[in-house]
C-alpha positions in Angstrom: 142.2 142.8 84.9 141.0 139.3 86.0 142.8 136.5 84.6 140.9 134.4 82.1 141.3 130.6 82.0 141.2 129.3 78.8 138.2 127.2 78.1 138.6 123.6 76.3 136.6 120.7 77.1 137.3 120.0 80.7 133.7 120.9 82.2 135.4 122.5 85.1 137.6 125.1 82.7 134.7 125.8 81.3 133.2 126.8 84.6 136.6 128.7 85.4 135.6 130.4 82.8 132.4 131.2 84.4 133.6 132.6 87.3 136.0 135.0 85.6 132.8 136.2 83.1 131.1 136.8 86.6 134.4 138.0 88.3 134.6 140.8 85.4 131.0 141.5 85.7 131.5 142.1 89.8 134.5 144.3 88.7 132.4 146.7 86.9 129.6 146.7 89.3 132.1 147.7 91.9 133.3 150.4 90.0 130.1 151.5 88.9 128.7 152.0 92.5 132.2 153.1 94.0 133.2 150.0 95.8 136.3 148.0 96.3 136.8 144.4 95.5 139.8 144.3 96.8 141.2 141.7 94.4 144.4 140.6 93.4 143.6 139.7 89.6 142.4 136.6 90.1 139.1 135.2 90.6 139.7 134.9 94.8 138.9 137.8 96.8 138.5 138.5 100.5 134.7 136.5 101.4 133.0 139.6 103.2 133.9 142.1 100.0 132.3 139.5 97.8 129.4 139.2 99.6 129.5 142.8 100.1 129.3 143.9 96.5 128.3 140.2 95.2 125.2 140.7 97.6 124.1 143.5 96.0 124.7 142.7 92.4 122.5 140.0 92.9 119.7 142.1 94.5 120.1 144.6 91.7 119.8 141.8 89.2 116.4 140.9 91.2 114.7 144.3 90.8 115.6 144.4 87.2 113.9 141.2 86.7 111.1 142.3 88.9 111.1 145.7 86.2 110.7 142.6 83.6 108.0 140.4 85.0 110.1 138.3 86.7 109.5 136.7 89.8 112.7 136.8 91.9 111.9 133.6 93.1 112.2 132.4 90.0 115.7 134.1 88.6 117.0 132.8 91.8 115.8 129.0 90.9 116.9 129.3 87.8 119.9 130.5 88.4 120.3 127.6 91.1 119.4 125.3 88.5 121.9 126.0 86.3 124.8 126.2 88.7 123.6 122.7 90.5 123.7 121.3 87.0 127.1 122.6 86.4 128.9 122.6 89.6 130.0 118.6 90.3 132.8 119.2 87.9 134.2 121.9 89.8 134.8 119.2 92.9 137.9 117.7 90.8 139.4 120.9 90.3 138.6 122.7 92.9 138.5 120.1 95.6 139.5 122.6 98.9 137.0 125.4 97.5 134.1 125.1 100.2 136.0 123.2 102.9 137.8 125.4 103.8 139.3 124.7 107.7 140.2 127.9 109.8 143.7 127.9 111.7 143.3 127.3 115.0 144.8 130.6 117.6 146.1 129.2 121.0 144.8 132.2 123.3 147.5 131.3 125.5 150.1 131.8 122.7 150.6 135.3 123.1 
């Protein structure tokens, strides 16, 4: 079970929010198709099992809209749209999500 944020009227809760609605969503893909997410009931996860089984969510998602009439192109632009319209408020709350800064290994430290 993911944890849920509660949502108020902080824009960026309400994005929490969001991600947990996807987060749950990933979670039953995953089990649907046998995979592991490897989480730890919270919305972070290791980056190569999200893109993993986040990857091909998404290209499911596609050929159902392609099943529909829908352009992937255009699912992906609008789904774009949405999250550029909705993702600035996420900087205050999240301000370390994308820069994120990789230790530094001395190779002569062993």
């Amino acid at each position: 079970m993911i944890d849920e944020p509660a949502e108020g009227n902080d824009p960026a809760e309400g994005n929490r929010a969001q991600a947990a609605l996807a987060a749950h969503a990933l979670q039953a893909f995953a089990q649907q198709t046998g995979q592991q997410l490897m989480g730890n009931g919270t919305l972070h996860m290791p980056e190569a099992t999200f893109l993993e089984v986040g990857g091909d969510l998404l290209a499911d998602l596609l050929h159902l809209g392609r099943l529909n009439g829908v352009d992937p192109d255009v699912l992906i632009n609008r789904g774009r749209a949405h999250y550029d319209a909705e993702a600035p408020t996420e900087d205050d709350e999240w301000p370390d999500a994308f820069h994120y800064t990789p230790p530094v290994i001395d190779p002569h430290s062993r």
